[in-house]
C-alpha positions as CSV (number, residue, x, y, z in Angstrom):
1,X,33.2,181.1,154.1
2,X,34.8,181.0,157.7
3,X,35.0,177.6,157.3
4,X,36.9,177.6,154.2
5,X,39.2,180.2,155.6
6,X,39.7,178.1,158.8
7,X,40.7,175.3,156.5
8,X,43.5,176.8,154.1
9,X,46.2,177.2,157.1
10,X,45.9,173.6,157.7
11,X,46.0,172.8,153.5
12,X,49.0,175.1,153.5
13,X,50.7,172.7,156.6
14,X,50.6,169.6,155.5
15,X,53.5,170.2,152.8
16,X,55.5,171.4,155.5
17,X,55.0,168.9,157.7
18,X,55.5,166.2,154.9
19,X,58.7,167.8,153.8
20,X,60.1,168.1,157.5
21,X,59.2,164.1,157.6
22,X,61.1,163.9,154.3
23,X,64.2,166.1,156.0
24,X,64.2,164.4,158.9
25,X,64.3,160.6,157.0
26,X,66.9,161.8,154.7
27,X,69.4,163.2,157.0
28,X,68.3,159.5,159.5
29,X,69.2,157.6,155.9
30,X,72.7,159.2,155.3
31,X,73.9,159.1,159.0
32,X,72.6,155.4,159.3
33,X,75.3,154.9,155.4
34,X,77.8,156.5,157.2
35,X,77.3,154.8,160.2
36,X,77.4,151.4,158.1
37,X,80.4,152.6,156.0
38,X,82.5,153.6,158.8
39,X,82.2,150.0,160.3
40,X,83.3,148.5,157.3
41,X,86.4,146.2,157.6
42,X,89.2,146.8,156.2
43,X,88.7,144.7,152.9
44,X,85.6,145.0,153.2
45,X,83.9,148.4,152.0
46,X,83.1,147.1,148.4
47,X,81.1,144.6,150.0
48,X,79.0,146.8,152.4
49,X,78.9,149.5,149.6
50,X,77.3,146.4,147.3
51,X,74.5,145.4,149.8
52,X,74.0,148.9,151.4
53,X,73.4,149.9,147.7
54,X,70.5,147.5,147.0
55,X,69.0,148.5,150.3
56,X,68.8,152.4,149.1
57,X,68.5,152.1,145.7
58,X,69.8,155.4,145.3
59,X,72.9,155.4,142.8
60,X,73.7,158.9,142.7
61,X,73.1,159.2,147.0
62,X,74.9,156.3,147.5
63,X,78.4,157.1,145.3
64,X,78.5,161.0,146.6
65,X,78.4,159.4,150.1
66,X,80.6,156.7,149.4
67,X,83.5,158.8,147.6
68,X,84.6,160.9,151.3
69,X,83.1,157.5,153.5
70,X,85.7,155.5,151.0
71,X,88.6,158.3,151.2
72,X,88.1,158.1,155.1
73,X,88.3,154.6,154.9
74,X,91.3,153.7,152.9
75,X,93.2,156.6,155.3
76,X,92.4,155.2,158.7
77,X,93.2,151.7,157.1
78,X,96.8,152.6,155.6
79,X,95.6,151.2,152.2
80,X,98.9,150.3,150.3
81,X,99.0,151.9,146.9
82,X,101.7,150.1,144.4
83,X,102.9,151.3,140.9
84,X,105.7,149.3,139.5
85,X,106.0,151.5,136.3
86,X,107.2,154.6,138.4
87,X,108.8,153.0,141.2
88,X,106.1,153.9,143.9
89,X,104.7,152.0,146.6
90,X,103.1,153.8,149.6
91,X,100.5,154.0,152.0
92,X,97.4,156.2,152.2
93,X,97.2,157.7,155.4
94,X,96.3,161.3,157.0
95,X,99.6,162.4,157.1
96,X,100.4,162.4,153.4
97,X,96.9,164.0,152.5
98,X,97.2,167.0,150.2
99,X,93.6,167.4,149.4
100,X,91.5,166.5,146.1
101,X,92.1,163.3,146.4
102,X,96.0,163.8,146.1
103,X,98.7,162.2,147.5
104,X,102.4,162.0,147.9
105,X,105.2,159.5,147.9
106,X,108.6,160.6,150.1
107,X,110.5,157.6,148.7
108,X,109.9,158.3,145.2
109,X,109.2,162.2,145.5
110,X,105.8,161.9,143.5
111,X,102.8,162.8,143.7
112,X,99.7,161.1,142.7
113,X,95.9,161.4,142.2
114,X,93.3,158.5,143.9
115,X,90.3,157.3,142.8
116,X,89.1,156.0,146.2
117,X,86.2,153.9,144.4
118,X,88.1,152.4,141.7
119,X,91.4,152.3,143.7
120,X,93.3,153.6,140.7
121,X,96.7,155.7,141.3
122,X,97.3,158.3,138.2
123,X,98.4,161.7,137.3
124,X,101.9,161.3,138.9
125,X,104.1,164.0,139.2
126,X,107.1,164.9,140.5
127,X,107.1,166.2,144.3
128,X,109.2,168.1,146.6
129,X,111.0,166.9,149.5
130,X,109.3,169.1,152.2
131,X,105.6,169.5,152.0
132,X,105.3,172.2,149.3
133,X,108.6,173.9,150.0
134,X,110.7,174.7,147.4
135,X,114.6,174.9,147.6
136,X,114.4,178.8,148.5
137,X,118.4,179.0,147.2
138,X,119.5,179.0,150.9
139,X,122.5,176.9,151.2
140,X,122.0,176.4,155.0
141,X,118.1,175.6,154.2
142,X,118.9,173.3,151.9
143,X,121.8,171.3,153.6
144,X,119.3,171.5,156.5
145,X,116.4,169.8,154.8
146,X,119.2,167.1,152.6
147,X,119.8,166.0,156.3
148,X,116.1,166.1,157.2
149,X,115.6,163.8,154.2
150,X,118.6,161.3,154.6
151,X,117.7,160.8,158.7
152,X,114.1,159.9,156.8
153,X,115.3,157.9,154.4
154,X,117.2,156.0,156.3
155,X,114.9,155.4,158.8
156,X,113.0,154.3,155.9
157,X,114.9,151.4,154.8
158,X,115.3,149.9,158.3
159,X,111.9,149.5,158.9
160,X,111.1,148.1,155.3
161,X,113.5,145.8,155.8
162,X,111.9,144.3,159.2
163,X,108.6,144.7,157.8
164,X,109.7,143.0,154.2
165,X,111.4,139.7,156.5
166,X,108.3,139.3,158.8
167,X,105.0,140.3,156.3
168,X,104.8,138.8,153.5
169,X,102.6,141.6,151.7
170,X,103.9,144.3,154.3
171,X,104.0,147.8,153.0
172,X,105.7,150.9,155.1
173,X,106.0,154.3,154.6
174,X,107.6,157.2,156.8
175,X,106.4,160.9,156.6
176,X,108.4,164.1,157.6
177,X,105.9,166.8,158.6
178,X,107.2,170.1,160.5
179,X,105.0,171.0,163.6
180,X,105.8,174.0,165.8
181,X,109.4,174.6,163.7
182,X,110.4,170.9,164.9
183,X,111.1,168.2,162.3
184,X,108.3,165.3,163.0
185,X,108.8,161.9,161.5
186,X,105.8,159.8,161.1
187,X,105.9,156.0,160.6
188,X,103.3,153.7,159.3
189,X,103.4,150.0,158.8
190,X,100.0,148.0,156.9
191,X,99.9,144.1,156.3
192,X,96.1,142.8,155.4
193,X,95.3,139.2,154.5
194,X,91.9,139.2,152.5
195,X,90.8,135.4,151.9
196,X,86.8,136.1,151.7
197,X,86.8,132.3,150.0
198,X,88.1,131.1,153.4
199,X,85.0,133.4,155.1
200,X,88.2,135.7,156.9
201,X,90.2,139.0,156.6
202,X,92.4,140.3,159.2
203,X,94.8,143.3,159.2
204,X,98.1,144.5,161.1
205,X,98.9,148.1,161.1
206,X,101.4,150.5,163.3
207,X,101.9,153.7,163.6
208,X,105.0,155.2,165.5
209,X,105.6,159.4,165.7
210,X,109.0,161.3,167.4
211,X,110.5,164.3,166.4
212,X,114.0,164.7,165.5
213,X,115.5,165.8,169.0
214,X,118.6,165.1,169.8
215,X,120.5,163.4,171.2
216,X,117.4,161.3,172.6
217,X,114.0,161.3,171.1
218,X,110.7,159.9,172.6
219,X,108.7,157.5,170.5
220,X,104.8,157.4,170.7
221,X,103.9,154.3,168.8
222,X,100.4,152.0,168.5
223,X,99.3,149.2,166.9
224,X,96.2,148.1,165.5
225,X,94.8,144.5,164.9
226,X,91.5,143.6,163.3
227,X,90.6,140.1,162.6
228,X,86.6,139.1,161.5
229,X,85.6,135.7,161.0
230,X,81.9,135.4,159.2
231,X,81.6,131.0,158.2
232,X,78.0,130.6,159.9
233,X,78.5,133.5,162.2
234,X,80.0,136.8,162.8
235,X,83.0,137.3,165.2
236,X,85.2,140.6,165.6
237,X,88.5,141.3,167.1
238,X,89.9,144.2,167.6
239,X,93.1,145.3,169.6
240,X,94.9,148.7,169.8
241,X,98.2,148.9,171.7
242,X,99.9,151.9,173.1
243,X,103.4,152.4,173.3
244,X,105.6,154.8,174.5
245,X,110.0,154.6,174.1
246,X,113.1,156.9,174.1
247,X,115.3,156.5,170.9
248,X,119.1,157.1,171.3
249,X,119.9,159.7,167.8
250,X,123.2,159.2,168.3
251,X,124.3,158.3,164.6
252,X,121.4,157.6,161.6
253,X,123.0,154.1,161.1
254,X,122.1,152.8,165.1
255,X,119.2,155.1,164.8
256,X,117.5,153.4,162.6
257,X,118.6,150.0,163.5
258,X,117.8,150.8,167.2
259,X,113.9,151.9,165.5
260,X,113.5,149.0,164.0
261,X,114.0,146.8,166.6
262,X,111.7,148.7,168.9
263,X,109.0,148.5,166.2
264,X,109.9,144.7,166.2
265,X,110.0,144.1,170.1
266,X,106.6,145.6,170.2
267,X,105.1,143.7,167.3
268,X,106.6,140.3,169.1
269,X,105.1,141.2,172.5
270,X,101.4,142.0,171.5
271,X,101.8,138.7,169.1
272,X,103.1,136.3,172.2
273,X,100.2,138.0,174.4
274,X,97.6,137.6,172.0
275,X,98.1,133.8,171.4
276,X,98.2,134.0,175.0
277,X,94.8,135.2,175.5
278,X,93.6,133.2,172.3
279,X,94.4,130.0,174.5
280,X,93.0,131.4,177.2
281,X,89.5,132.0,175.3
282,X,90.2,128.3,174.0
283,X,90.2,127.2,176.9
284,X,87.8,128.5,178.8
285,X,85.0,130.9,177.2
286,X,84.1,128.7,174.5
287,X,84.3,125.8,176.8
288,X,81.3,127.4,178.1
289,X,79.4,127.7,174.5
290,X,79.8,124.7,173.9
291,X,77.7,121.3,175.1
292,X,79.6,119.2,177.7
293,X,80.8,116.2,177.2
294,X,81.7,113.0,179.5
295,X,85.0,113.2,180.9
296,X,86.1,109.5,180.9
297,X,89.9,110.7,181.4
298,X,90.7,107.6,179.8
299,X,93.1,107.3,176.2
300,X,91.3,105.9,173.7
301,X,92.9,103.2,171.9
302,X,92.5,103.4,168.2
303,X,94.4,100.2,167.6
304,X,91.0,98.3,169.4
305,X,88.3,99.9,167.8
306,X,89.4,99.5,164.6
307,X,90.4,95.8,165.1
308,X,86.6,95.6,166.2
309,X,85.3,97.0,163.5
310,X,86.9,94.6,160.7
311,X,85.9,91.6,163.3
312,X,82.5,93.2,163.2
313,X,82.8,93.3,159.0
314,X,83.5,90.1,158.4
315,X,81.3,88.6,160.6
316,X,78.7,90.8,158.7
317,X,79.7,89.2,155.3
């Protein structure tokens, strides 16, 4: 009998041990998808979603976790979202976020709803200018935020045009948030090439913030490029740039000329330096990876061998 007593605690543990074991292997299982899911490239989360699927075999786990990993990842990428029928073309971001999936164009005052899995925009409707704020009948408010808006807008169409004359699928979109009673403009710029036939996707995307101070403003801008090249291997690059300006408000029409050129200065350096260092790596690292050669330092002469070679074919025939 004291036996059988002695036994039942350890009968009763072993459930709680399994399930702590199960606990434990499902909370390593979703940290290790959203590990995976996070490191997606841009382009590139169907893909991971597919394999990382097959792996779990776990439908209904896999889309609950991949519907907030997928929302996260078209946000930090700037995914462009374009709807000729009502005139809307904008990016996803953080900043124009207003929860359950919805989000808001400035340009075209709507709002929309987003399917992050099927990447479908729909229930549009019309948006107000300032985050939620309706026109409270205040004539000052109002000619207040009609200013707010045409320093945006404006802004706006300088950068589009740069971005539209140097990226050829470049999308830009520029946010007006308000942030300790101070008017905060937020600019984002994407550009993605996706050619998964040629085994490579790359990205270019920007993101420049200053508040509307005048009659001098400081810009906080940085830039993000991501290139990954997977034909019988695996290479990543990744470069974030940091920059820092003063913009002269004195009139919207040099304001947002004077923006745009600073967005394209910046652009144009990293570019120059990164072909730099690309020649550099040329040059040198995969020099290294690769097996040496003979250095004869002499020109071959084409003209010879191949004068050879029909010599050698006839004498053949």
């Amino acid at each position: 009998m004291l036996n059988s007593v002695c036994a039942l605690p350890e009968a009763r543990e072993k459930p709680k041990e399994s399930t702590d074991k199960h606990h434990l292997a499902k909370e390593s299982r979703v940290q290790a998808v959203r590990s995976l899911l996070k490191q997606a490239f841009p382009g590139e989360f169907s893909c991971v979603f597919s394999d990382i699927r097959l792996l779990i075999n776990d439908d209904f786990f896999m889309r609950k976790e991949a519907s907030q990993a997928c929302a996260i990842h078209n946000k930090d990428s700037f995914t462009p979202v374009k709807v000729e029928k009502y005139g809307c073309e904008v990016l996803l971001t953080h900043h124009n976020d207003l929860g359950d999936s919805r989000f808001f164009d400035p340009q075209a005052k709507l709002s929309f709803k987003y399917d992050h899995l099927s990447k479908e925009a729909s229930d549009f409707q019309p948006y107000p200018r300032r985050e939620g704020k309706e026109d409270s009948g205040d004539r000052g408010n109002y000619d207040e935020e009609t200013d707010v808006e045409s320093w945006r807008s404006n802004f706006q169409s300088a950068l589009k045009s740069y971005v539209k004359s140097h990226f050829r699928s470049g999308v830009c979109s520029i946010f007006q948030k308000i942030l300790n009673g101070r008017n905060i403009f937020v600019a984002c710029m994407e550009c993605h090439v996706h050619k998964p036939s040629a085994f490579w996707n790359g990205i270019w995307r920007s993101e420049w913030i200053f508040p509307l101070t005048f009659p001098v403003t400081r810009v906080t801008g940085s830039i993000t490029v991501q290139a990954h090249y997977f034909e019988e291997g695996n290479i990543h690059l990744t470069v974030c740039k940091g920059i820092e300006e003063t913009l002269h408000l004195n009139n919207k029409a040099e304001a947002s000329k004077g923006f745009a050129q600073m967005v394209e200065e910046a652009d144009s350096h990293l570019q120059n330096a990164l072909m730099e260092e690309y020649g550099k790596i040329s040059d040198q690292v995969l020099k290294t990876i690769r097996r040496q050669l003979p250095i004869t330092h002499c020109i071959l002469d084409w003209n010879k061998m191949l004068a050879s070679k029909v010599l050698e074919t006839d004498f053949v025939h």
